[in-house]
C-alpha positions as CSV (number, residue, x, y, z in Angstrom):
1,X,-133.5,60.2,-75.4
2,X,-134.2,63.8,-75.2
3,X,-134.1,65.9,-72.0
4,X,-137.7,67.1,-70.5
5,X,-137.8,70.6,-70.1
6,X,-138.9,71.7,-66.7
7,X,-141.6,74.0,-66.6
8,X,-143.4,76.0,-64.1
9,X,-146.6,76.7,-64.0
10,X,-147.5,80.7,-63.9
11,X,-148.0,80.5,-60.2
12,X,-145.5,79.3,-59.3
13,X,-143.3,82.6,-60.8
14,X,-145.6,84.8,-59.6
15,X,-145.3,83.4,-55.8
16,X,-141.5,83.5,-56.3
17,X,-141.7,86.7,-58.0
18,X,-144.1,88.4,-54.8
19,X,-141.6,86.8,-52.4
20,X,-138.3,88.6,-53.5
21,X,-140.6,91.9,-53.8
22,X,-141.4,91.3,-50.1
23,X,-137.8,90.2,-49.2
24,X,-136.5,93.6,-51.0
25,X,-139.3,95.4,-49.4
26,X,-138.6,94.4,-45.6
27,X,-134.4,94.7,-46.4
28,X,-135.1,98.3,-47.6
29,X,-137.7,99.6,-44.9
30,X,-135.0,98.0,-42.4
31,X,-132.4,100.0,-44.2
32,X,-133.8,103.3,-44.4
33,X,-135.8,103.8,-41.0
34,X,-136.7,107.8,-41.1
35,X,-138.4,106.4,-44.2
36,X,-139.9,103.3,-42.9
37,X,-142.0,104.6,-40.2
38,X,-143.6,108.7,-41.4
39,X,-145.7,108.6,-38.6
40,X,-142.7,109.3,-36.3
41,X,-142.0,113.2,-36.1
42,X,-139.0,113.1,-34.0
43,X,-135.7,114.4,-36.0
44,X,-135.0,115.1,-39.4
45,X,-133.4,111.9,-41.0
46,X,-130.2,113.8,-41.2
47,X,-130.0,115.1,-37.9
48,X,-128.2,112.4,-35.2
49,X,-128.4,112.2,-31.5
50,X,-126.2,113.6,-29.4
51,X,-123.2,111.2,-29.2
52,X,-120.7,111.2,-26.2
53,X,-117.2,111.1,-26.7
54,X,-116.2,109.5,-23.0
55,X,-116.5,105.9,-22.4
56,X,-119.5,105.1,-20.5
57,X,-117.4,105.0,-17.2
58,X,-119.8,108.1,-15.9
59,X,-123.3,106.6,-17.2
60,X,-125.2,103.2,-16.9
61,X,-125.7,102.1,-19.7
62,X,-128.5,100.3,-21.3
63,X,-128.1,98.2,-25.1
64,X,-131.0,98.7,-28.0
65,X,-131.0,95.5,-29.8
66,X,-132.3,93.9,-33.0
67,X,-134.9,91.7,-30.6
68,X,-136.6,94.9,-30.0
69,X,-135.4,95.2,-26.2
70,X,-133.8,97.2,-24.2
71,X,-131.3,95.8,-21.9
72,X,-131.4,95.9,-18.7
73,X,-135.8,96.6,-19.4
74,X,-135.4,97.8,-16.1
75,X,-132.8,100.3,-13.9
76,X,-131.9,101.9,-11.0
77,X,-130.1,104.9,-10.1
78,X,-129.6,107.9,-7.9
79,X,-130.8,111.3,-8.5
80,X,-128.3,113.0,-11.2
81,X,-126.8,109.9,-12.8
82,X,-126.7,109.7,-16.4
83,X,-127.9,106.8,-18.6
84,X,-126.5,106.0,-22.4
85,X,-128.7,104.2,-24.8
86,X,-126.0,102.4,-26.9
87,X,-127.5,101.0,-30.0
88,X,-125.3,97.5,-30.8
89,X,-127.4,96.2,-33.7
90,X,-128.6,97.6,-37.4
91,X,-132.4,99.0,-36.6
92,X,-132.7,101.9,-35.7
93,X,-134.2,103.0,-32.1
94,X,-135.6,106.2,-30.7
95,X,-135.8,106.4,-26.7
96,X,-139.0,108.5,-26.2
97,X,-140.6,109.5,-22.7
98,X,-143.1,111.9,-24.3
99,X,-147.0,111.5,-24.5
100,X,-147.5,113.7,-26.9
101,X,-145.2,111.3,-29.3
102,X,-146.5,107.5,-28.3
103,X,-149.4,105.4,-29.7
104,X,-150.4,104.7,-25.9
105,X,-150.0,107.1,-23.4
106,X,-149.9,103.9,-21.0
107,X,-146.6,103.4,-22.3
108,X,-145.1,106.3,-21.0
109,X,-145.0,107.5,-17.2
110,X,-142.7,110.6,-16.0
111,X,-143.2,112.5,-12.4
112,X,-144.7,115.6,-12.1
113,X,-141.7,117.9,-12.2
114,X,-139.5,115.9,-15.3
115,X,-139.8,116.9,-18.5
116,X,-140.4,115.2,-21.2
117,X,-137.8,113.4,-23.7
118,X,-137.0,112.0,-26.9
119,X,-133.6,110.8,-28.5
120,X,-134.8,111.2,-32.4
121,X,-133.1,108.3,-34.4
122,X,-129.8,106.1,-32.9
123,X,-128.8,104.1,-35.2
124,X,-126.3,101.4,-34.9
125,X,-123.3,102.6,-33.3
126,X,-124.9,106.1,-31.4
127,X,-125.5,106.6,-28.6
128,X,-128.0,109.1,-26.4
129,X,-127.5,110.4,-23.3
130,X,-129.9,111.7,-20.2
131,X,-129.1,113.1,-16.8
132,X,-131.7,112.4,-14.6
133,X,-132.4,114.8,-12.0
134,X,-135.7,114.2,-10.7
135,X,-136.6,111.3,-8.7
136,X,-139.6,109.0,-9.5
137,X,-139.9,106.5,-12.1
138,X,-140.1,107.1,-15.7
139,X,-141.3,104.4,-18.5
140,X,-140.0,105.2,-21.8
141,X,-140.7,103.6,-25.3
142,X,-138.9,103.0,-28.8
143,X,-141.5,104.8,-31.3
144,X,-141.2,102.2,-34.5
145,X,-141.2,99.1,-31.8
146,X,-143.8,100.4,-29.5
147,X,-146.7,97.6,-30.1
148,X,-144.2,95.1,-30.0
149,X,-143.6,95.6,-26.4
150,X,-140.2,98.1,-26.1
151,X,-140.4,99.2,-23.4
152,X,-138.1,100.6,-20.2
153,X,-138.2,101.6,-17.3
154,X,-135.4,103.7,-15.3
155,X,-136.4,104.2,-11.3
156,X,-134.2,107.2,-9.7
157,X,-133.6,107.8,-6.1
């Protein structure tokens, strides 16, 4: 007896050929996010968000996660209290309350007086910190995720 040779038809290598392109593809866009996503203007790749030294002991703090959420979606706080954004996972994050920046000025709401803000990149392990010091409620997005719904909402006082 004499072994069979397997062999694969040409399809079949270019199907698993196209898959590890796409595999390599999505691995380096989620790598390399100031790359990944041109349309957003915010900072330059190399500049970072402000990051706090101090434990979050003075701020409420709210987690950007790899499910595309902020957590809690939804705060409340007093006139002058701080919150940090606290990026836990790998993809990068911006948190952006600025219409001229979204895809859908829905997305965003901010009260008459407050101006508006935008974090630039946090990647995993930053942070970025804002004192609010208007009341009213402001609705903030994540630029790259804003079509897949992440959104927040921080109510002051």
């Amino acid at each position: 007896m004499h072994k069979r040779e397997m062999k694969f038809p040409l399809q079949h290598t270019v199907s698993r050929g196209l898959v590890s392109f796409l595999a390599f593809s999505v691995a380096t866009v989620l790598a390399s996010p100031s790359n990944a996503f041109p349309f957003y203007h915010g900072y330059d790749q190399d500049t970072q968000p402000e990051t706090q030294a101090q434990g979050a002991e003075d701020a409420v703090v709210v987690k950007l996660n790899n499910r595309l959420r902020f957590v809690p979606r939804e705060i409340r706080i007093n006139v002058g209290d701080t919150v940090e954004w606290r990026n836990v996972e790998s993809i990068a994050h911006t948190v952006t309350a600025d219409f001229a920046r979204v895809a859908n000025r829905r997305s965003v709401e901010l009260p008459d007086s407050a101006e508006p803000f935008d974090s630039g990149w946090v990647r995993r392990g930053q942070t970025f910190r804002y004192t609010f010091t208007e009341p009213g409620v402001y609705r903030y997005v994540c630029l790259p995720h804003e079509g897949r719904g992440m959104l927040g909402t921080v109510i002051v006082g």
